[in-house]
FIDO-141006 format. One line per 4 residues: number of its first residue (from 1); their letters; for each residue y, x negated, z of C-alpha. Coordinates in nm, 2 decimals. Layout:
<rs>
NUM) A) Y,X,Z | ... .
</rs>
This chain:
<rs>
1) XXXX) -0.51,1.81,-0.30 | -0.55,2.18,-0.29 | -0.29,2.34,-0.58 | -0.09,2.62,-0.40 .
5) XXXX) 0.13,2.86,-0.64 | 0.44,2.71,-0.47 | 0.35,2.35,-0.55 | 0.22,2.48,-0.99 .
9) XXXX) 0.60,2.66,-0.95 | 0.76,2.36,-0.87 | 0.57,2.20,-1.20 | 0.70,2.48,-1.40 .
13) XXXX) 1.00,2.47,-1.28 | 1.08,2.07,-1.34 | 0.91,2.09,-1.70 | 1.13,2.40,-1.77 .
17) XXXX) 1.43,2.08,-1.72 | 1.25,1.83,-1.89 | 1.10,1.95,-2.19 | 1.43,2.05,-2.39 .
21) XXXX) 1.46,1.66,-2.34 | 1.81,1.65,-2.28 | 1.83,1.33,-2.10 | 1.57,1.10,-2.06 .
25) XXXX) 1.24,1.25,-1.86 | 1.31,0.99,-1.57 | 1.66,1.05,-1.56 | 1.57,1.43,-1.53 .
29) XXXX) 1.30,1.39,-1.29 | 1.46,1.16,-1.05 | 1.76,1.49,-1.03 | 1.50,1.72,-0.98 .
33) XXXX) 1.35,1.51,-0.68 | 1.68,1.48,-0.53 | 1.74,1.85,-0.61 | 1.47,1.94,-0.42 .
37) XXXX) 1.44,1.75,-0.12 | 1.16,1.88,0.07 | 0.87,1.79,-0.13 | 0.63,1.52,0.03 .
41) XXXX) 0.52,1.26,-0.16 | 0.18,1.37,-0.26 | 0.33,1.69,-0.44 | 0.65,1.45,-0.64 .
45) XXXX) 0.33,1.23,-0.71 | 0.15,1.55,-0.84 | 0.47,1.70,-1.04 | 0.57,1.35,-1.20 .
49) XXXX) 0.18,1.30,-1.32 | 0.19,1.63,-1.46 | 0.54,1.58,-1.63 | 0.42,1.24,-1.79 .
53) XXXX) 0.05,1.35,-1.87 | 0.21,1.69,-2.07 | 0.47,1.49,-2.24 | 0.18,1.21,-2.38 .
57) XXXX) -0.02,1.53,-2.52 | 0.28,1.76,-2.60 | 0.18,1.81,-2.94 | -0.22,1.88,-2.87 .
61) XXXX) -0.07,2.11,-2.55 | 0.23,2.30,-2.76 | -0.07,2.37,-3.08 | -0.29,2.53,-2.80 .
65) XXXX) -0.01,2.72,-2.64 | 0.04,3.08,-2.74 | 0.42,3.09,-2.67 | 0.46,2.72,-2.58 .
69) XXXX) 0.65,2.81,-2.27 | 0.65,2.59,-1.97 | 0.42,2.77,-1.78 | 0.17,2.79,-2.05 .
73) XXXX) 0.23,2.41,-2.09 | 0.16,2.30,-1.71 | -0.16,2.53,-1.72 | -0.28,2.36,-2.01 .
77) XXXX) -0.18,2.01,-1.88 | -0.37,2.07,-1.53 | -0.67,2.25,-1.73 | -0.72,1.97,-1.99 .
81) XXXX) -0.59,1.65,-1.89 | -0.57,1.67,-1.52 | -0.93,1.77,-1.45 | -0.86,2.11,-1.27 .
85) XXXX) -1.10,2.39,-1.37 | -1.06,2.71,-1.50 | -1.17,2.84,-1.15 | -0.96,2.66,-0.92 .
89) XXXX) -0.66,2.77,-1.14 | -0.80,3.21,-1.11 | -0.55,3.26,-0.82 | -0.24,3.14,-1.06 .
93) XXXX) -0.31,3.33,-1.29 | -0.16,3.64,-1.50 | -0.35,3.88,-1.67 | -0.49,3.78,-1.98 .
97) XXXX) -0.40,3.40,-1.94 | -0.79,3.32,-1.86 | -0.91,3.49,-2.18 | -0.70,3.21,-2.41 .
101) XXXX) -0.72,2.93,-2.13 | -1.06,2.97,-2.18 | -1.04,2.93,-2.55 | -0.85,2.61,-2.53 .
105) XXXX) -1.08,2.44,-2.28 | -1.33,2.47,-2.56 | -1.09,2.34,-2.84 | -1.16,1.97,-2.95 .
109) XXXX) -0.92,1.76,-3.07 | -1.15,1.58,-3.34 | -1.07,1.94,-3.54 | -0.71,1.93,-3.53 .
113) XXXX) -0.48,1.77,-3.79 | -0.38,1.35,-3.73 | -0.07,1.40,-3.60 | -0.19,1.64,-3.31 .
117) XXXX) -0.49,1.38,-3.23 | -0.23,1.10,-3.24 | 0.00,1.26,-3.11 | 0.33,1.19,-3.29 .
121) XXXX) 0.57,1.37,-3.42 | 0.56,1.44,-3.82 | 0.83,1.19,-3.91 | 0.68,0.91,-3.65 .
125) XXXX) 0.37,1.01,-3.86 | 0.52,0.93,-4.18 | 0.63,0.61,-4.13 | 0.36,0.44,-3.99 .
129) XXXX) 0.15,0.56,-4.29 | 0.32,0.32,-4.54 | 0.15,0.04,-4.35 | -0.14,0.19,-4.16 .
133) XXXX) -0.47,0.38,-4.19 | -0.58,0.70,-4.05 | -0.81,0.50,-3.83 | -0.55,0.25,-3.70 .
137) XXXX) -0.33,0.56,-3.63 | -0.55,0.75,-3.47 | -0.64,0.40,-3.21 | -0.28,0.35,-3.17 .
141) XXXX) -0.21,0.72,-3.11 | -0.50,0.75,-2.83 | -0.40,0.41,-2.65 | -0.08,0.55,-2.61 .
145) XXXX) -0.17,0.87,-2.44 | -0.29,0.67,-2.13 | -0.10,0.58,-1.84 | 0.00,0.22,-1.84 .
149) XXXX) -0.11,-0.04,-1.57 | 0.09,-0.19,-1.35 | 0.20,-0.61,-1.40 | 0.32,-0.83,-1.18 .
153) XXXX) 0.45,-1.20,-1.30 | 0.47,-1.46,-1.05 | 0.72,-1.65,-1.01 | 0.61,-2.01,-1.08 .
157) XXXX) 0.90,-2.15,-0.90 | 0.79,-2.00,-0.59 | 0.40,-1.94,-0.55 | 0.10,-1.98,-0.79 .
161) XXXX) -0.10,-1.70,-0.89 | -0.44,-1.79,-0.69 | -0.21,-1.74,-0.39 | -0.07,-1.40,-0.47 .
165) XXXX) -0.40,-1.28,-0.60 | -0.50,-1.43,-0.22 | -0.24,-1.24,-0.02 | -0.31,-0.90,-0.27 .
169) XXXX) -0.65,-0.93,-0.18 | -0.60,-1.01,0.24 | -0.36,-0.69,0.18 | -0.63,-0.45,0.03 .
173) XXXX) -0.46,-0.42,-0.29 | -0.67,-0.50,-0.56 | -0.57,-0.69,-0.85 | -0.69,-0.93,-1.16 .
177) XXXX) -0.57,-1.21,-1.35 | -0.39,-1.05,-1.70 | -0.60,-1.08,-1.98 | -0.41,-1.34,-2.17 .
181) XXXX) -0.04,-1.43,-1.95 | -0.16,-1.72,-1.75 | 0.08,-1.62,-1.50 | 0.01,-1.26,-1.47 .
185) XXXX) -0.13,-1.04,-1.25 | -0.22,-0.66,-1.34 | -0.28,-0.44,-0.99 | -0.60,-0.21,-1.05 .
189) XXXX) -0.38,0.09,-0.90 | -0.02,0.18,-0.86 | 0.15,0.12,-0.52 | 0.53,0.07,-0.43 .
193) XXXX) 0.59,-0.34,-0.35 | 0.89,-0.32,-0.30 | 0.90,-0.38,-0.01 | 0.52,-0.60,0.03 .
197) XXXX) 0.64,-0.98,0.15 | 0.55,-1.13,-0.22 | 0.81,-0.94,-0.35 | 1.07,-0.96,-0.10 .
201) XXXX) 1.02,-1.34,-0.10 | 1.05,-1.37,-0.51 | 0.73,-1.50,-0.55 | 0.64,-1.13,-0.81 .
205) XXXX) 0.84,-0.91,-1.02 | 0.66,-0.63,-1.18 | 0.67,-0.74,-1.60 | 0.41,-0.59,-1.85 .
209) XXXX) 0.21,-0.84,-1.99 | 0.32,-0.81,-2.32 | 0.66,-0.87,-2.23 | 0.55,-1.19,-2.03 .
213) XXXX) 0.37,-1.33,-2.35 | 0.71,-1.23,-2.59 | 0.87,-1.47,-2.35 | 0.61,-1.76,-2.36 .
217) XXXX) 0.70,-1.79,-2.72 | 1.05,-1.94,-2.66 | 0.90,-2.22,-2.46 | 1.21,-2.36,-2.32 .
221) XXXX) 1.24,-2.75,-2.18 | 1.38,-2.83,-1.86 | 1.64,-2.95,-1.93 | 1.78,-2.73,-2.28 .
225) XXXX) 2.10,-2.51,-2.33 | 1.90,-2.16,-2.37 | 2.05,-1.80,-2.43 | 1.87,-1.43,-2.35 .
229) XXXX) 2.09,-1.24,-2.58 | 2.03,-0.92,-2.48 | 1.92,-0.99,-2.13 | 1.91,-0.64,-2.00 .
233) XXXX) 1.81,-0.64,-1.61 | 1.69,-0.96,-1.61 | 1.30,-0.96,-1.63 | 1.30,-1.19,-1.92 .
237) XXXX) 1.56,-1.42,-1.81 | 1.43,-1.47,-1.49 | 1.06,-1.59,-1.62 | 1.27,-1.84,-1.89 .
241) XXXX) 1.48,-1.97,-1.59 | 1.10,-2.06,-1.40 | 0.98,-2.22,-1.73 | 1.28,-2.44,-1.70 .
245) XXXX) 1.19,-2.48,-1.35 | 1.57,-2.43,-1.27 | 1.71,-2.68,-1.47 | 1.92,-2.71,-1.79 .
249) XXXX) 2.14,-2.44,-1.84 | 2.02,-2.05,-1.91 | 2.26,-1.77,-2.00 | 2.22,-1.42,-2.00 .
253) XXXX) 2.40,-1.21,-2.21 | 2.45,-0.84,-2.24 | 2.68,-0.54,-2.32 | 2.64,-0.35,-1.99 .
257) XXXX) 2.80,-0.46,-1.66 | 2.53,-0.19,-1.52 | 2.22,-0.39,-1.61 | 2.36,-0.74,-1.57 .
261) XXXX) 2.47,-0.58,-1.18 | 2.05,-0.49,-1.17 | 1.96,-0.90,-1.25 | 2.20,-1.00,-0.88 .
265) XXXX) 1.96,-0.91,-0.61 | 1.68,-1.02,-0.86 | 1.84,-1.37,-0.98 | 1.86,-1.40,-0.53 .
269) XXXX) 1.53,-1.35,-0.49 | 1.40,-1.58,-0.73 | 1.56,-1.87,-0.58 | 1.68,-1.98,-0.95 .
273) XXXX) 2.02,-2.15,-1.01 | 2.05,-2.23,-1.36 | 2.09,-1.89,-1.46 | 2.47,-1.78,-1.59 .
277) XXXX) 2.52,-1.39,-1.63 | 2.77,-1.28,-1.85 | 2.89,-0.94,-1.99 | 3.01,-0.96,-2.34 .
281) XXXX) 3.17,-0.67,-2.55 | 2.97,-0.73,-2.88 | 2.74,-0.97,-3.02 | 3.07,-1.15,-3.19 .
285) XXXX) 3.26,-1.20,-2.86 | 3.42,-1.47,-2.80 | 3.16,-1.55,-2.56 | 2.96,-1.58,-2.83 .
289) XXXX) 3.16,-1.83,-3.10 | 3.21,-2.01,-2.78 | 2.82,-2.12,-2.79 | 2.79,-2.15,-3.18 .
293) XXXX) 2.57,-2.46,-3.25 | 2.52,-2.56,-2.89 | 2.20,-2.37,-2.82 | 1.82,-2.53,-2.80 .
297) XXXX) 1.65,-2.22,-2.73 | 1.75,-1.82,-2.79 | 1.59,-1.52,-2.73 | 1.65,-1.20,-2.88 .
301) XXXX) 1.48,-0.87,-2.73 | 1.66,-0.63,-2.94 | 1.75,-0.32,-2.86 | 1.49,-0.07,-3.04 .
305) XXXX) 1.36,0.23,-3.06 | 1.11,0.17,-2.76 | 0.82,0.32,-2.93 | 0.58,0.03,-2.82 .
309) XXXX) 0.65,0.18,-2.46 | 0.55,0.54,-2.48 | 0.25,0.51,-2.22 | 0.55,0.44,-1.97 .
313) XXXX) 0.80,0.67,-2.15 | 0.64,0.94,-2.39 | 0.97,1.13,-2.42 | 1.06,0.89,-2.68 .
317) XXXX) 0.84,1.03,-2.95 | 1.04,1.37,-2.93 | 1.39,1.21,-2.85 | 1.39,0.91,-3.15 .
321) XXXX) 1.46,1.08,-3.47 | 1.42,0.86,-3.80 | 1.82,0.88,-3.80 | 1.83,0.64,-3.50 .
325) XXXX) 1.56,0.39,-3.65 | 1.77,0.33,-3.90 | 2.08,0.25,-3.72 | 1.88,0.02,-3.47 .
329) XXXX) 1.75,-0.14,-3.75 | 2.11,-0.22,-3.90 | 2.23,-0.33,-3.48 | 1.90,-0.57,-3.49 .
333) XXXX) 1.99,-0.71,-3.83 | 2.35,-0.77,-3.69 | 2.21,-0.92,-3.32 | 1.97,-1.12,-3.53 .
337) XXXX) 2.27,-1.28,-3.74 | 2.48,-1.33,-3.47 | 2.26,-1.47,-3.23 | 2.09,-1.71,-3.51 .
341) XXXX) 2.46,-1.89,-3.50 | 2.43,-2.07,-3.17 | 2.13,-2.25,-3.26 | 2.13,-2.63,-3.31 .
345) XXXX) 1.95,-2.76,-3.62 | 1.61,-2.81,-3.49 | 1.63,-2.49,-3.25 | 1.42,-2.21,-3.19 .
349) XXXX) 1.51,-1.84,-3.15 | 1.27,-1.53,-3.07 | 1.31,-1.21,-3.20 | 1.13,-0.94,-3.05 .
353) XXXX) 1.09,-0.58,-2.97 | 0.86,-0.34,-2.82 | 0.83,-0.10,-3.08 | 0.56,-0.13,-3.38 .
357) XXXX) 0.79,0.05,-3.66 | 0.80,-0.23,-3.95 | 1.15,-0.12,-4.03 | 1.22,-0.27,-3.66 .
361) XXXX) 1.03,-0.59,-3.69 | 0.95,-0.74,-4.04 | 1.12,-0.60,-4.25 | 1.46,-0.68,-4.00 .
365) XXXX) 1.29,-1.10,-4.02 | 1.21,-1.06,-4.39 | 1.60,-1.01,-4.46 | 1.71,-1.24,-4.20 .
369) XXXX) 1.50,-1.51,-4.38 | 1.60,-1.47,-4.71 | 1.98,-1.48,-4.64 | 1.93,-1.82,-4.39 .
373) XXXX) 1.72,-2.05,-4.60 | 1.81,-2.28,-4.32 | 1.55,-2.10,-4.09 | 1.18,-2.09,-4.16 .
377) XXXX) 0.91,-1.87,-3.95 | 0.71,-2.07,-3.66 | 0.35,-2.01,-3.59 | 0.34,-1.75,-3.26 .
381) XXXX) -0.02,-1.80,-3.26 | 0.00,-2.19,-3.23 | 0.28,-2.19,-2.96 | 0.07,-1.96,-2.76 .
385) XXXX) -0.26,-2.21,-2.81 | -0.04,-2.46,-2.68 | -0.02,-2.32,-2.39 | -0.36,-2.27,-2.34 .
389) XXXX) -0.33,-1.84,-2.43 | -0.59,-1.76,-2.67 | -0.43,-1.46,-2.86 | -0.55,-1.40,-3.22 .
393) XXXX) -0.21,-1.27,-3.39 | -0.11,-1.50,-3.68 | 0.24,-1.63,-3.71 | 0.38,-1.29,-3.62 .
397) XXXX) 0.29,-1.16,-3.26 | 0.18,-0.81,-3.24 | 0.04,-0.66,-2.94 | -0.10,-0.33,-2.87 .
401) XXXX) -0.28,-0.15,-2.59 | -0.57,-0.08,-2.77 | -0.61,-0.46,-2.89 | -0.46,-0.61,-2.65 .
405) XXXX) -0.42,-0.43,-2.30 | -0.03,-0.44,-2.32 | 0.30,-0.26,-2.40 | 0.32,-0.25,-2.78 .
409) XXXX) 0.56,-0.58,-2.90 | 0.68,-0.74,-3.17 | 0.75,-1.10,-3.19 | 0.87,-1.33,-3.42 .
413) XXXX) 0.94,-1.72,-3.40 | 1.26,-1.84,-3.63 | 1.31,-2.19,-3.64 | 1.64,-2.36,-3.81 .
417) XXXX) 1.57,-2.69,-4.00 | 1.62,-3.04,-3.81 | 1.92,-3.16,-3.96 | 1.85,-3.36,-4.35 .
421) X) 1.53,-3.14,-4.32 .
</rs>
């Protein structure tokens, strides 16, 4: 598409809202759409790739800036990352910008300091060198500056993946099996389904890979008592409630009346009935107690800090601060606890986030294990082999897009002793 000034204003103009990072990006770019109701789709496509690209390179953009303003910002985002040359940018430009434009074209990153390579902010930077090398970093950092594919997980209940890869393909969308979920499907470019027959019907509901594979790891039964703790809008639940094939019992449990309201026309679709929303004020409602010791199965996404997402949401890195790590890490420690309690001797429960901070993940199971002796930690590796998912990740499941193609996760399998075990 050909860049006119009025179209580069409009990108100015919506990262002059979103880089302060009041709100979340989406939050603030789904305002400035509606705010501005006369763009086509092609140039929203245009400003929201810009807005995302600029905030996964923020740092390398805002060291090459001379003022770091907006403008400078968008130029460099277009000039670097977007593929737009120097020449096709002359008629937007002010005197003097093309003398350091120029300049930064020619800057490599392999000169910079680690953090502006990687791409995280100094205290992200800090914390992942008490457990990682410069190398591991600087792979972690780069995988994160791509945009993340789009998943699809069909719904087992209702179709089989050969079909929808069929119907896909008789559609002209192409697709591929996921790498390890053996019921995932990862779309080879973005398109809106939301309204495509498959996902009107149930048979798909876009879920990252990685977040499939978390799930796989509780491994329900049929006919088991099973709890999603912090169910969210649903995605997770809705793939446990398949694995049961719609039997037993499944509840989903959260805090917000707003997400659980997002599962309804989802839990319709899916053509599930075993599943049991319910809104609870804490993870120590009376809900909760209610459940204690009654439970086969439980799984625990806890809320985090999200860093395992930041191809989908790269605001994060500039809106966590190491303030809210640590009080997510105490909420986890409390979830974790709480949630342990409804398990029956012999049960399993899954812990997991999608953030790679150790504070978030071991070192929240390490505690947990030491004050329940009656828990030990399953083998995430074998109960993935079981199901025929060749993943190499020891007893603790860590996935990464560099490694592994997916969001990055954290999971962790805590078993509580058979009873006289």
């Amino acid at each position: 598409m050909r860049l006119s000034p009025q179209l580069f204003d409009q990108l100015v103009h919506a990262l002059q809202i979103i880089l302060p990072l009041r709100s979340p990006a989406d939050v603030s770019l789904k305002f400035f759409f509606r705010d501005h109701p006369n763009l086509g789709s092609q140039d929203r496509a245009f400003i929201a790739e810009s807005v995302y690209a600029a905030l996964r390179r923020r740092h390398l953009l805002e060291s090459l800036a001379p003022q770091g303003t907006p403008r400078e910002i968008a130029l460099l985002a277009l000039l670097k990352l977007s593929g737009v040359s120097l020449r096709e940018l002359q008629p937007l430009l002010h005197n003097g910008e093309d003398a350091w434009l120029a300049q930064s074209k020619a800057a490599t990153a392999d000169a910079l300091p680690l953090a502006i390579q990687a791409d995280f902010p100094e205290w992200l930077m800090q914390r992942l060198g008490l457990s990682m090398s410069h190398a591991q970093i600087l792979a972690l950092g780069r995988a994160m500056q791509e945009p993340a594919p789009l998943d699809l997980r069909v719904n087992t209940l209702l179709a089989r993946r050969e079909e929808v890869l069929g119907k896909l393909t008789d559609d002209g969308i192409a697709a591929v099996p996921t790498r390890h979920s053996p019921i995932g499907v990862r779309l080879l470019s973005k398109i809106a389904l939301n309204h495509h027959p498959l996902f009107v019907e149930g048979k798909i509901e876009v879920q990252d890979e990685g977040s499939q594979l978390l799930t796989l790891l509780v491994e329900p039964r049929r006919r088991d008592m099973v709890v999603d703790f912090c169910a969210g809008a649903g995605g997770k639940t809705l793939l446990l409630g398949a694995l049961m094939a719609s039997q037993g019992r499944l509840y989903a449990l959260d805090v917000s009346e707003k997400r659980l309201a997002n599962l309804k026309p989802r839990l319709a679709r899916s053509g599930l009935s075993n599943v049991h929303p319910q809104r609870i004020e804490h993870e120590n409602d009376t809900k909760v107690k209610r459940l204690r010791g009654k439970i086969d199965r439980v799984l625990v996404d806890a809320p985090c800090s999200g860093l395992g997402t930041l191809r989908r949401n790269p605001d994060l890195k500039w809106r966590q601060t190491p303030r809210d790590v640590d009080e997510l890490s105490k909420k986890q420690a409390s979830i974790l606890a709480a949630a342990s309690s409804l398990l029956k001797p012999g049960g399993r429960l899954v812990y997991g986030t999608c953030s790679f901070l150790r504070e978030e993940n071991e070192d929240i199971v390490e505690a947990f294990l030491a004050d329940h002796p009656d828990f030990v930690l399953g083998d995430a590796q074998a109960i993935l082999a079981r199901q025929k998912i060749e993943l190499s990740c020891g007893q603790l499941m860590h996935l990464t897009p560099h490694q592994h193609g997916t969001d990055g996760f954290f999971g962790a399998v805590l078993e509580r002793r058979a009873a006289g075990a």
